[in-house]
Backbone as CSV, one residue per row, in Angstrom:
resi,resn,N_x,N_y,N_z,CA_x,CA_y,CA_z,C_x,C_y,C_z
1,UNK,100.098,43.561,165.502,101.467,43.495,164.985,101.484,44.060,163.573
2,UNK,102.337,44.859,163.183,102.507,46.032,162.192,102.591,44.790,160.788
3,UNK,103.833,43.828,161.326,104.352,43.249,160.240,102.996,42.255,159.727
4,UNK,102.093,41.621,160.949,101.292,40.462,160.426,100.500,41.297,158.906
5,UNK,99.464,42.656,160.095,98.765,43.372,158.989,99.562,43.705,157.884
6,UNK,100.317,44.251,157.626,101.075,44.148,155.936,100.992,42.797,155.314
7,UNK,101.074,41.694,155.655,101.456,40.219,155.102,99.773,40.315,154.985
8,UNK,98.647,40.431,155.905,97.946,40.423,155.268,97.061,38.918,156.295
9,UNK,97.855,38.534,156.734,97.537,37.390,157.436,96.708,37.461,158.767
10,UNK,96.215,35.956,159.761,95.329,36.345,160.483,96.338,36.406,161.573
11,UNK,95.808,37.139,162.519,97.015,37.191,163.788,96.169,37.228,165.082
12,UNK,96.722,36.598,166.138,95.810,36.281,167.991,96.757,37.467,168.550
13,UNK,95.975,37.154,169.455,96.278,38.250,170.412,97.047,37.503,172.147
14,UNK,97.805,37.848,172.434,98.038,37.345,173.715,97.381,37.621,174.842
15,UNK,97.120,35.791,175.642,96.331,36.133,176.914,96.663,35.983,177.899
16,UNK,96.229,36.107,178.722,96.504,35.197,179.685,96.046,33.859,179.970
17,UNK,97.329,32.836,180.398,96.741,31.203,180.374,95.521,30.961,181.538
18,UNK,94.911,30.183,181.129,93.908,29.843,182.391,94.413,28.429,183.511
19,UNK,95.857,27.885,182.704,96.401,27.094,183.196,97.347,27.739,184.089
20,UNK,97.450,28.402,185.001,98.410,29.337,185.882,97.460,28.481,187.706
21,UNK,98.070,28.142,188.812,98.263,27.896,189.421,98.631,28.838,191.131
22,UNK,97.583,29.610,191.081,97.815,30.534,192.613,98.939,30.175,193.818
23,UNK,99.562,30.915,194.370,100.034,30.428,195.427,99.730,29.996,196.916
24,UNK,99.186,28.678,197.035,98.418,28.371,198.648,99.125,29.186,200.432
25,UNK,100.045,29.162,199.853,101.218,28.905,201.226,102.584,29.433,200.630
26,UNK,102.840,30.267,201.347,104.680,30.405,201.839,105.418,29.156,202.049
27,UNK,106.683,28.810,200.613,106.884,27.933,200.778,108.504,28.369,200.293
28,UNK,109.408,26.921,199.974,110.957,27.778,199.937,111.428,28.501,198.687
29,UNK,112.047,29.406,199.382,112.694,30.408,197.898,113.304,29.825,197.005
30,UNK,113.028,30.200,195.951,113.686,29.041,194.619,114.005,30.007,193.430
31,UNK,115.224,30.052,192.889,115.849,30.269,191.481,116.090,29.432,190.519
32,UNK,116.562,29.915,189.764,116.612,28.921,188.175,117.158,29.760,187.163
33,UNK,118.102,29.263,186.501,119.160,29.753,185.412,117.737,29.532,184.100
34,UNK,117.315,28.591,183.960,116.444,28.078,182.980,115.414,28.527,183.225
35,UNK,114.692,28.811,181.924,113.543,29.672,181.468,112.498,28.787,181.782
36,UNK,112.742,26.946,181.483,111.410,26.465,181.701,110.940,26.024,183.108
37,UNK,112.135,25.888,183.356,111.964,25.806,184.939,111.279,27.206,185.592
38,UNK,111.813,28.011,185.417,111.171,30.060,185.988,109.798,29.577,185.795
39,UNK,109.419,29.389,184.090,107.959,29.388,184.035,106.969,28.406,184.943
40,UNK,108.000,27.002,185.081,107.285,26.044,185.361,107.078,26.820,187.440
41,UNK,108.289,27.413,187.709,107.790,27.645,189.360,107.119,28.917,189.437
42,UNK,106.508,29.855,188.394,105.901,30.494,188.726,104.159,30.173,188.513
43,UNK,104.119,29.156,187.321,103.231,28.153,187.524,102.797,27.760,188.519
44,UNK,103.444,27.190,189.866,103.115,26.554,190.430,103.168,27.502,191.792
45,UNK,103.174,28.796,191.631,103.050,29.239,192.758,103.956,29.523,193.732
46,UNK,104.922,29.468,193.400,106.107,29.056,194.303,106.941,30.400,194.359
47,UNK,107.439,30.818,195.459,108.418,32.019,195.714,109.553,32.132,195.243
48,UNK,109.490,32.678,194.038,110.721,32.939,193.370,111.329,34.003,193.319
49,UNK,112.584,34.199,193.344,113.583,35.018,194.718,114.448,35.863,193.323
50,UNK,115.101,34.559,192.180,115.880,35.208,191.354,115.866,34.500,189.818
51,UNK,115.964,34.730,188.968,115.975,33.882,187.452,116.731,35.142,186.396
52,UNK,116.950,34.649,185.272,117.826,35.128,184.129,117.130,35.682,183.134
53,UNK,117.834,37.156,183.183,116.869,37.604,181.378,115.560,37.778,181.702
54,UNK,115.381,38.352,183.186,113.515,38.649,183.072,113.197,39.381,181.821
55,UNK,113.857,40.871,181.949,112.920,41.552,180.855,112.614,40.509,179.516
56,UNK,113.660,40.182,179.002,113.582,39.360,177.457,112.507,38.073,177.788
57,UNK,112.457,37.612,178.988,111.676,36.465,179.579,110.027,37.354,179.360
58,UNK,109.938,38.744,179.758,108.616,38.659,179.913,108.365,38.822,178.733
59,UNK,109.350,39.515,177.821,108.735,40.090,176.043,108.851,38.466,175.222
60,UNK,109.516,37.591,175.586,109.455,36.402,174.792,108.380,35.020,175.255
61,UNK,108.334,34.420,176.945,107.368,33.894,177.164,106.125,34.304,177.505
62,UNK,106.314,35.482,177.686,104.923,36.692,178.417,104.288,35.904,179.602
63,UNK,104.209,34.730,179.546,103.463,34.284,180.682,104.109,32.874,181.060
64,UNK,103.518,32.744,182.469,103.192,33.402,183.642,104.317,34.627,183.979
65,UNK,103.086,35.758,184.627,104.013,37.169,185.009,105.032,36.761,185.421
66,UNK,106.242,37.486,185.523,107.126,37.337,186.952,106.957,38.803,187.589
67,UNK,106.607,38.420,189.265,106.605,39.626,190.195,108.268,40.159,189.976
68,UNK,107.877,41.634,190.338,108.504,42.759,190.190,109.880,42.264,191.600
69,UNK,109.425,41.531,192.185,110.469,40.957,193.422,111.465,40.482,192.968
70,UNK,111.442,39.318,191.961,112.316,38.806,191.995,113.829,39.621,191.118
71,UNK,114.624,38.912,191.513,116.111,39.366,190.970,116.202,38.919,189.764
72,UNK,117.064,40.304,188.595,117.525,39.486,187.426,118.800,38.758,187.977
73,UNK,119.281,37.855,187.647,120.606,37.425,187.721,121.738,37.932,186.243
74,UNK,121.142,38.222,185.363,121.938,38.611,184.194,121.914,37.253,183.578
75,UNK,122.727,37.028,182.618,122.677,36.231,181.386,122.591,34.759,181.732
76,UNK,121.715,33.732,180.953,121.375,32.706,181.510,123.024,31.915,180.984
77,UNK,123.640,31.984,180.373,125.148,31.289,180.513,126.194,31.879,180.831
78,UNK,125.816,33.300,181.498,126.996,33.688,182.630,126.048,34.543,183.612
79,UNK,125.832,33.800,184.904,124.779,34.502,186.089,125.897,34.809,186.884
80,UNK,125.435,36.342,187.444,126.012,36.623,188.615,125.640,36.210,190.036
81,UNK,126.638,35.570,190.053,126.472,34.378,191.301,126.309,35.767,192.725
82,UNK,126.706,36.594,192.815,126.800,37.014,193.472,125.381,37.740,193.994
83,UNK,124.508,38.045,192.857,123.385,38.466,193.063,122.295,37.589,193.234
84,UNK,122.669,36.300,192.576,122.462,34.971,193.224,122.241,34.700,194.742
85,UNK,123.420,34.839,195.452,123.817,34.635,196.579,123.018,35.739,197.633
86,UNK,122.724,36.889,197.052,121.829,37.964,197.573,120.481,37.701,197.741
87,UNK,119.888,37.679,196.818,118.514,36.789,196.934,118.540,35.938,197.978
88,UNK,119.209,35.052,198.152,118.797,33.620,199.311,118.040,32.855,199.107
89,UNK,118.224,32.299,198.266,117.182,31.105,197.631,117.184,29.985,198.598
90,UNK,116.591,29.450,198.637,116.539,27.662,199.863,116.760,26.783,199.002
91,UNK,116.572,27.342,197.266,116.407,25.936,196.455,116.639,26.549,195.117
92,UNK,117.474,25.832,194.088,117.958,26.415,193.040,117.350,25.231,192.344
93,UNK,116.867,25.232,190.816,116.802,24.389,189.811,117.181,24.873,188.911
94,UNK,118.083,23.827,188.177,118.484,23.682,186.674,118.466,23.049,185.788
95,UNK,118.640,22.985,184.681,118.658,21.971,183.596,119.698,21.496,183.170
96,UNK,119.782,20.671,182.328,120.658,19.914,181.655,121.726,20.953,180.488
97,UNK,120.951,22.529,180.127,121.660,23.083,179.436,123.089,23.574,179.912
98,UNK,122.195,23.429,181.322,123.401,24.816,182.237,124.350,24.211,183.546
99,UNK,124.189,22.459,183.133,124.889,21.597,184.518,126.126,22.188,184.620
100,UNK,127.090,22.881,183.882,128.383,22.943,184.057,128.207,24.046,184.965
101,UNK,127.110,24.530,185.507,127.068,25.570,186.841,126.598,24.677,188.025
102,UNK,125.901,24.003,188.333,125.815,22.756,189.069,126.841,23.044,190.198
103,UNK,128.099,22.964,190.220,128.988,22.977,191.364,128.957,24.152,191.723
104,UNK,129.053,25.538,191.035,128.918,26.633,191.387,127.504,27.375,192.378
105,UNK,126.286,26.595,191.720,125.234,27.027,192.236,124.912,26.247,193.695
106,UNK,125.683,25.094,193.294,125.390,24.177,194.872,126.200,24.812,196.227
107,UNK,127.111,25.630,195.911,127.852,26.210,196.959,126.342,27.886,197.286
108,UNK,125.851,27.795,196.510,124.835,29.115,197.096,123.356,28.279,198.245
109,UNK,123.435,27.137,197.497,121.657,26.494,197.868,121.854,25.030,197.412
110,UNK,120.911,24.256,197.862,120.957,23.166,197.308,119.976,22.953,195.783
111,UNK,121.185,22.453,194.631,120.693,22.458,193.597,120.229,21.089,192.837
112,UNK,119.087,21.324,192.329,118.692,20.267,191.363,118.170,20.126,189.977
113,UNK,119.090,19.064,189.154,118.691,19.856,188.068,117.684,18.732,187.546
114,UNK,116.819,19.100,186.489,116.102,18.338,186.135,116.022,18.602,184.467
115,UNK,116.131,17.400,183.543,116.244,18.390,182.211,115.059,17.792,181.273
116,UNK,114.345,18.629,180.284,113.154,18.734,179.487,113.640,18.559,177.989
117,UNK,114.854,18.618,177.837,114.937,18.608,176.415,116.383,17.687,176.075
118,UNK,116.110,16.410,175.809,117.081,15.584,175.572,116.890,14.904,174.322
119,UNK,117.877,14.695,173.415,117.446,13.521,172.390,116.474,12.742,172.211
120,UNK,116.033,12.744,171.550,114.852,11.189,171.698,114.109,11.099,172.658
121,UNK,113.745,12.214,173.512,112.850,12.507,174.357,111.824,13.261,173.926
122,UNK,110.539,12.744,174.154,109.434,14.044,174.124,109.475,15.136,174.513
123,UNK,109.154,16.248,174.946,109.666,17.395,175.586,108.463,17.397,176.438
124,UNK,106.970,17.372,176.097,106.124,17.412,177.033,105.993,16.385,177.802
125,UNK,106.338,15.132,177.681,106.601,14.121,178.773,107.387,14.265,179.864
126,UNK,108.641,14.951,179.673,109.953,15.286,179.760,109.353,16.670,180.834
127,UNK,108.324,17.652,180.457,108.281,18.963,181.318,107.403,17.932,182.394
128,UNK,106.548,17.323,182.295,105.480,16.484,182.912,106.036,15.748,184.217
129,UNK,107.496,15.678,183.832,108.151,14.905,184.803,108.763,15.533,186.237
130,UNK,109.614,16.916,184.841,110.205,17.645,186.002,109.255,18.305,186.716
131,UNK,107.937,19.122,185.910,106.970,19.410,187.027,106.811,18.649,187.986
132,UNK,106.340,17.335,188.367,106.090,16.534,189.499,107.314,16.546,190.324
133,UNK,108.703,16.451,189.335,109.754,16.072,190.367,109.792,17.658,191.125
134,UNK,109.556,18.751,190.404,109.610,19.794,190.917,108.749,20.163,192.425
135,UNK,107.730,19.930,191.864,106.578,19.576,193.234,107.062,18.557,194.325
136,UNK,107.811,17.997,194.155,108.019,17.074,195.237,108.964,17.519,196.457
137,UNK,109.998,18.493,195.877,110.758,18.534,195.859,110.287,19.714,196.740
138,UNK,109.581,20.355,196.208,109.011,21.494,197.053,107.840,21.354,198.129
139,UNK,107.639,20.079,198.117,106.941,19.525,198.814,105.418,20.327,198.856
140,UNK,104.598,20.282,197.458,103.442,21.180,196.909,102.879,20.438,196.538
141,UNK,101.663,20.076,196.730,100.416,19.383,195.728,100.203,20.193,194.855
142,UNK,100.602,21.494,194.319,99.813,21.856,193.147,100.509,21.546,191.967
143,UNK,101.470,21.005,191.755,102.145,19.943,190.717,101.594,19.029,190.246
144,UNK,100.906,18.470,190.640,99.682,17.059,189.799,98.234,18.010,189.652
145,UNK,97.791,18.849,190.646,96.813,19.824,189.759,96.933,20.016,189.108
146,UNK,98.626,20.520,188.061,98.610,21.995,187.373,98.902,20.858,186.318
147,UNK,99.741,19.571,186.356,99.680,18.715,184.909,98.385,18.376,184.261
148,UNK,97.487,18.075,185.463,95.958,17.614,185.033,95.440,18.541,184.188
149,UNK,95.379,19.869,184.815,95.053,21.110,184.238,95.321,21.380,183.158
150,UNK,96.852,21.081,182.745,97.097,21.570,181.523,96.263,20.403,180.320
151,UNK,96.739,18.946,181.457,96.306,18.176,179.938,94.965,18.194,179.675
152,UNK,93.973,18.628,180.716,93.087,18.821,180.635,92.428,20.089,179.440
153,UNK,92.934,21.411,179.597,93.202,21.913,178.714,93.337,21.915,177.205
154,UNK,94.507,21.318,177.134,94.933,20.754,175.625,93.526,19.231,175.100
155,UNK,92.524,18.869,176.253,91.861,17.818,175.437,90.683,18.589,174.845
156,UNK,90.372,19.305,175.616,89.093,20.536,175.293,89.423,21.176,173.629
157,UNK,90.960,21.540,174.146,90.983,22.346,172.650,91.081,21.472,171.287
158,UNK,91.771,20.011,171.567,91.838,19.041,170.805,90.104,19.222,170.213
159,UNK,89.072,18.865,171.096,87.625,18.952,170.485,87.578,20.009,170.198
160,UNK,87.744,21.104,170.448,87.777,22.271,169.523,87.958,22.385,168.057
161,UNK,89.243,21.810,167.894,90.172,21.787,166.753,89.581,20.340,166.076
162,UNK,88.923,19.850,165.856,88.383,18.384,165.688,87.379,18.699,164.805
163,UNK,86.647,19.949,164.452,85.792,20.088,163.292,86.398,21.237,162.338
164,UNK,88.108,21.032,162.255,88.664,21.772,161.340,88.718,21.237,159.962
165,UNK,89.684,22.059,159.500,89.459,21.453,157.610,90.806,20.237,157.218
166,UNK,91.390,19.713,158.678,92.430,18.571,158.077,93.401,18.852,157.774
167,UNK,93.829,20.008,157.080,94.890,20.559,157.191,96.235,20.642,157.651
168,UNK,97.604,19.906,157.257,98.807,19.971,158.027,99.170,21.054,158.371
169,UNK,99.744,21.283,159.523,100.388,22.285,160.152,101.678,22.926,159.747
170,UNK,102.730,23.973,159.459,103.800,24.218,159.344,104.333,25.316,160.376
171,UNK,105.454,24.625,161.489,105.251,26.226,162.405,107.155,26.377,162.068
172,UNK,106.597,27.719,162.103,108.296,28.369,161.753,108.555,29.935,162.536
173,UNK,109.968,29.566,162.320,110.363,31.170,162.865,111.417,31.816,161.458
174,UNK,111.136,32.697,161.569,111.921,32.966,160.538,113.142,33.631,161.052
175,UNK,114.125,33.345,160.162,115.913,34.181,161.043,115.995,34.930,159.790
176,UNK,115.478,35.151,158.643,115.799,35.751,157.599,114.810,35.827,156.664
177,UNK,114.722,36.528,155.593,113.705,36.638,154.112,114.279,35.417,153.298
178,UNK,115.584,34.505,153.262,115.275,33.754,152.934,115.760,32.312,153.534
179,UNK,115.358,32.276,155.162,115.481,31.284,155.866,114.646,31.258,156.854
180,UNK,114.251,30.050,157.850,113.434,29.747,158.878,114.069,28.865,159.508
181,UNK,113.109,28.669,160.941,113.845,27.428,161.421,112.352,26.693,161.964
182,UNK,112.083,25.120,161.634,110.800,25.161,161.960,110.622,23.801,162.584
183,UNK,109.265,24.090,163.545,109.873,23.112,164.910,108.765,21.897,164.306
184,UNK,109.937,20.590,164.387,109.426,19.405,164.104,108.335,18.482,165.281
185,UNK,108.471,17.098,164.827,107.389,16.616,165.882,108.243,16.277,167.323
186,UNK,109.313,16.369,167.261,110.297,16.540,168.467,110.489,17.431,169.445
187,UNK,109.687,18.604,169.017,110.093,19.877,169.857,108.642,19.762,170.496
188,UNK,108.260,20.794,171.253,107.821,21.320,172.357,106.118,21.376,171.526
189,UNK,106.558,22.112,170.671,105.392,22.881,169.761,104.637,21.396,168.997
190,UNK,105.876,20.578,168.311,105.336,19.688,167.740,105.013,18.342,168.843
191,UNK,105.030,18.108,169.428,104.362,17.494,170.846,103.069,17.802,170.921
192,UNK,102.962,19.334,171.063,101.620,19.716,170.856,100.644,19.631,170.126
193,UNK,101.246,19.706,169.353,100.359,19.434,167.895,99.836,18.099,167.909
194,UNK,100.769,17.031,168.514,99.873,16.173,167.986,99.005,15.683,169.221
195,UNK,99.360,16.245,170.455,97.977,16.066,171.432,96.914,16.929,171.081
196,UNK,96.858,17.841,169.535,95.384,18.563,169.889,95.147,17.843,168.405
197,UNK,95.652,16.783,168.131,95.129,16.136,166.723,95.723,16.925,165.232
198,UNK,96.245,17.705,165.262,96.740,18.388,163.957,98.353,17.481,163.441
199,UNK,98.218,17.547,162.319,99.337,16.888,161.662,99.910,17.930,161.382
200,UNK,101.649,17.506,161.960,102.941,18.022,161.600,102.882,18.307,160.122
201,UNK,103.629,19.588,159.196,103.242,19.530,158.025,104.847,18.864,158.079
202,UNK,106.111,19.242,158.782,107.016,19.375,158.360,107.835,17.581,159.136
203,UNK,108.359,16.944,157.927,108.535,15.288,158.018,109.895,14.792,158.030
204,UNK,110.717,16.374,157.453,112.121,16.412,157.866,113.228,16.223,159.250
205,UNK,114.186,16.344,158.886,114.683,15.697,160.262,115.020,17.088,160.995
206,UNK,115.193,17.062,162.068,116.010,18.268,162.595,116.807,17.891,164.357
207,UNK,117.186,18.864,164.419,118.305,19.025,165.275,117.826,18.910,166.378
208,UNK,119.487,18.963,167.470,119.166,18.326,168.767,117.793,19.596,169.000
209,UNK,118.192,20.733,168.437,117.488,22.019,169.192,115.908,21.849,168.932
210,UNK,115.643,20.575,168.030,114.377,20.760,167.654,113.785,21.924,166.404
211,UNK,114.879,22.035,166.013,114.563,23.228,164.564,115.867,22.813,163.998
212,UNK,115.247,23.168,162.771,116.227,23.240,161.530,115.982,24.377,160.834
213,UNK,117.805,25.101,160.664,117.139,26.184,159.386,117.157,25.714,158.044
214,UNK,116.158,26.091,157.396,115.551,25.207,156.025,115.911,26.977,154.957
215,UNK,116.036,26.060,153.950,115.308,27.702,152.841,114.155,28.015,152.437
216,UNK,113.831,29.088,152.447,112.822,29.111,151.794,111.849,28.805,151.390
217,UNK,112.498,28.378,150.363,111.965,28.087,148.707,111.380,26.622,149.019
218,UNK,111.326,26.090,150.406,111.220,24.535,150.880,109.932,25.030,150.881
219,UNK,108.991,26.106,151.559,107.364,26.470,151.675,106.855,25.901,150.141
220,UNK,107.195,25.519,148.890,106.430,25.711,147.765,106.403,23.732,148.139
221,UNK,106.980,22.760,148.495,107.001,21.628,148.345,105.669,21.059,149.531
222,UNK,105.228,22.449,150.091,103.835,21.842,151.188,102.782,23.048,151.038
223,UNK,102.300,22.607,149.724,101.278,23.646,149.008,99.800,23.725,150.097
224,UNK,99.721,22.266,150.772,98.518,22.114,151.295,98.568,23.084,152.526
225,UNK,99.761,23.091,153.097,99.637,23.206,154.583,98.631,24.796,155.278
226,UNK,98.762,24.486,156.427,98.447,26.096,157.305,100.365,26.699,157.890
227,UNK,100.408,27.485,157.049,101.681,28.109,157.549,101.454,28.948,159.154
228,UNK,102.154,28.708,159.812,101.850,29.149,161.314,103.306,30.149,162.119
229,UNK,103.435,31.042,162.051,104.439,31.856,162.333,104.242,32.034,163.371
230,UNK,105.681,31.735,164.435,106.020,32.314,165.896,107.148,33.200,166.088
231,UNK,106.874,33.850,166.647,107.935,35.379,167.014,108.927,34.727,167.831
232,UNK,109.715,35.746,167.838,110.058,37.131,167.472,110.710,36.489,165.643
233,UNK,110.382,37.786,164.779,110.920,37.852,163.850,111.777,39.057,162.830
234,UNK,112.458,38.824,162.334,113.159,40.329,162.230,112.341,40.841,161.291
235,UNK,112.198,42.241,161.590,111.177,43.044,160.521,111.513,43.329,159.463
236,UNK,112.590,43.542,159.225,113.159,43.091,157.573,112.914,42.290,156.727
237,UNK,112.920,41.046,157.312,112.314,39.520,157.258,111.020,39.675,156.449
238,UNK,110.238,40.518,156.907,108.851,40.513,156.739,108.931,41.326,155.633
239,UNK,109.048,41.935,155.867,108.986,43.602,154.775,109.316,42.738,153.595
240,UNK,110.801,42.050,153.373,111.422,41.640,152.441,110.330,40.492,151.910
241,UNK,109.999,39.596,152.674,108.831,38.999,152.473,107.144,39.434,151.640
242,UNK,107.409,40.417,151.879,105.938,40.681,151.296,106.040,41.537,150.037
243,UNK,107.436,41.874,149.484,107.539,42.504,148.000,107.981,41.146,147.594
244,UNK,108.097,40.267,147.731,108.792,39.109,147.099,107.298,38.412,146.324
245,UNK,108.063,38.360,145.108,107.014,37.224,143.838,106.590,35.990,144.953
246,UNK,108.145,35.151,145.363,107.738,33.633,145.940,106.574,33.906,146.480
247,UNK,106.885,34.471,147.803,106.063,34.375,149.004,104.820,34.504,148.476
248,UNK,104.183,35.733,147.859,103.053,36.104,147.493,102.377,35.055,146.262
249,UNK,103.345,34.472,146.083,103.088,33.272,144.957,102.061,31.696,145.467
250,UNK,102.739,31.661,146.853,102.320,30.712,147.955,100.990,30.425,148.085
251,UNK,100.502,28.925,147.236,99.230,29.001,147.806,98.594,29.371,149.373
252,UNK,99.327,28.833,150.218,98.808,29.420,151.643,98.781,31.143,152.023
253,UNK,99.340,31.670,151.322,99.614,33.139,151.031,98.442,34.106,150.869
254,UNK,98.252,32.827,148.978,97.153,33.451,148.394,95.789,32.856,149.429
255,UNK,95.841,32.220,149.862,94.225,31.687,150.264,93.970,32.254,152.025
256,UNK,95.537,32.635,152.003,95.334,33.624,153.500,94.685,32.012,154.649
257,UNK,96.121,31.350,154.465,96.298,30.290,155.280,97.655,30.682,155.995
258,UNK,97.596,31.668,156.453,99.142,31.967,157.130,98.949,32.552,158.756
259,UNK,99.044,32.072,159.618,98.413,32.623,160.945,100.107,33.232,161.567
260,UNK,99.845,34.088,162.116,101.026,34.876,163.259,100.435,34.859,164.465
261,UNK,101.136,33.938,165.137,100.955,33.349,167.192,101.325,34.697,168.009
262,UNK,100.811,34.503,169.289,101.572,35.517,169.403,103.240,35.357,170.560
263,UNK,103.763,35.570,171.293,105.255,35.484,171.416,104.721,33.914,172.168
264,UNK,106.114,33.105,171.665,105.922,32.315,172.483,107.598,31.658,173.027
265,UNK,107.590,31.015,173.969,108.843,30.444,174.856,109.177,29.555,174.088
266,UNK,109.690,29.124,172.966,109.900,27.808,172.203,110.960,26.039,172.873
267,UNK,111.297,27.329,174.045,112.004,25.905,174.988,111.556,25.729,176.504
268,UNK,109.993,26.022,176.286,109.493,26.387,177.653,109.564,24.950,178.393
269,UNK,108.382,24.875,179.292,107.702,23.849,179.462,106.242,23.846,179.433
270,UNK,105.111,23.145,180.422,103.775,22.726,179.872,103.426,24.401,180.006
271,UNK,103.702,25.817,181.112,103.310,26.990,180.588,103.442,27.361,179.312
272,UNK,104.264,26.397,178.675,105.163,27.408,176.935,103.780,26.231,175.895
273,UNK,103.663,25.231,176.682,102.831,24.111,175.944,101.445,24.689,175.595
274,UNK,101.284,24.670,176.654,99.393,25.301,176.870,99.084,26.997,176.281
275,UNK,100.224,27.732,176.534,100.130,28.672,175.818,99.944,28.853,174.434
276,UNK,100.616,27.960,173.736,101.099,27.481,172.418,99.715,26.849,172.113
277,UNK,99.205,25.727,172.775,97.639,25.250,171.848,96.593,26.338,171.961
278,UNK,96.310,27.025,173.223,95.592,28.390,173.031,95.894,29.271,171.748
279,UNK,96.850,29.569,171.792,97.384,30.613,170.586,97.202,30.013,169.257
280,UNK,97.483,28.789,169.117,97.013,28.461,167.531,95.504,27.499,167.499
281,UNK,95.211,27.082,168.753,93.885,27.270,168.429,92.635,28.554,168.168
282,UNK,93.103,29.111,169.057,92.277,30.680,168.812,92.476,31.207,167.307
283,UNK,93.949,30.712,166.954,94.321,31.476,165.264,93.526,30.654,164.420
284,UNK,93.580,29.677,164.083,92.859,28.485,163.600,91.349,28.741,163.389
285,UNK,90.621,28.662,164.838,89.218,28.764,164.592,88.623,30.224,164.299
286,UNK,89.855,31.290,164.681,89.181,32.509,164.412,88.886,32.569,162.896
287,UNK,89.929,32.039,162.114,90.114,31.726,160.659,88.482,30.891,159.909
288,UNK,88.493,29.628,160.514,87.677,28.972,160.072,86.181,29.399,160.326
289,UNK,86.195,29.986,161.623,84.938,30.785,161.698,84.390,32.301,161.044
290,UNK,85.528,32.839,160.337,85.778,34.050,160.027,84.636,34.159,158.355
């Protein structure tokens, strides 16, 4: 990435998860308006017929692939039902973002929604759930494989990450040179964090969305932390960033404590999870081993 090397910072590379889930058997066709749901049934193997925003889906969650088969439907808060209806799905899932399609989608297939991101809910408990309910539903054992798997996963890297330097975490996206939005212990990311043992740097409150945009000038009040950047970010952003006094002022800056992830699903589920501790564990130890 053009922008990391200018900043100067360490940057991973995207892989492929080892938490991905083969398909055993021909089983029923299934769509989904929602991104974490797509990820979570291509996870699991399952024949997926149609979903929303592939291209932006593959440049933003990158993984798991989606085959070249399935249908875009167009925009995940206005789908063309009609191309919907083409596909032939046996089984539609949705979330809680997009229930006000619920009556619409139930006249194509029978729909169910299941939702991952509610108030005062964990989010990885919350994907943990609908995965199983998802599996059930599809009547698949590889739904309690693929949770084991993941948490299995995330404990390995936890010992991984267990002879680091202690260090709080800060993960952000940036919407501007002088704004971010950065995901607390509520979101997806910060869930994660604290199953691989790393402390949240950020203690503020934030929104239903699980981010808050903050300023700036808030990076100088967490001198200790590991600043941790997730894409997409505008390249302006950056540029503007790296002639700037502040930024370059930043102890984490100067000591080249600033890691760039590489794309990740920020409202995924356990695919967006497990992707996410790979990616900043790999950034992390490449650092500390470096």
């Amino acid at each position: 990435m053009m922008a990391a090397a200018t900043l100067a910072v360490a940057s991973t590379t995207a892989g492929m998860s080892s938490a991905q889930t083969a398909p055993s058997k021909p089983g029923p066709r299934t769509a989904t308006l929602d991104w974490a749901h797509l990820e979570t049934l291509l996870a699991l193997g399952t024949t997926v017929v149609a979903g929303t925003e592939l291209r932006q889906f593959r440049d933003i969650a990158v993984e798991p692939p989606v085959p070249d088969t399935v249908a875009d439907i167009g925009l995940r808060g206005l789908p063309n039902l009609e191309t919907l209806s083409f596909a032939k799905p046996d089984m539609i899932f949705n979330s809680n973002y997009y229930a006000w399609a619920d009556p619409l989608l139930s006249g194509i297939a029978p729909t169910y929604n299941y939702a991952i991101y509610r108030q005062g809910e964990d989010p990885y408990l919350m994907a943990q759930k609908a995965t199983m309910s998802i599996g059930d539903r599809l009547g698949t054992s590889n739904a309690a494989a693929y949770v084991a798997e993941v948490n299995g996963g995330l404990d390995t890297l936890r010992r991984q990450l267990s002879a680091g330097d202690g260090r709080p975490v800060l993960l952000i996206n940036l919407g501007d040179a002088r704004h971010y939005r950065v995901f607390g212990k509520d979101s997806m990311f910060g869930s994660v964090l604290t199953r691989l043992g790393l402390e949240n740097a950020w203690t503020g409150a934030t929104a239903y969305s699980a981010s808050a945009p903050v300023g700036i000038e808030t990076l100088a009040s967490m001198p200790d932390a590991w600043i941790v950047m997730i894409p997409p970010h505008p390249l302006d952003a950056f540029m503007a960033l790296e002639r700037g006094a502040f930024w370059n002022a930043l102890p984490a800056v100067r000591d080249k404590r600033v890691i760039v992830l590489g794309s990740l699903n920020p409202f995924g589920a356990l695919p967006a999870a497990h992707r996410f501790a790979e990616e900043i564990a790999k950034g992390l130890t490449n650092v500390w081993n470096g």
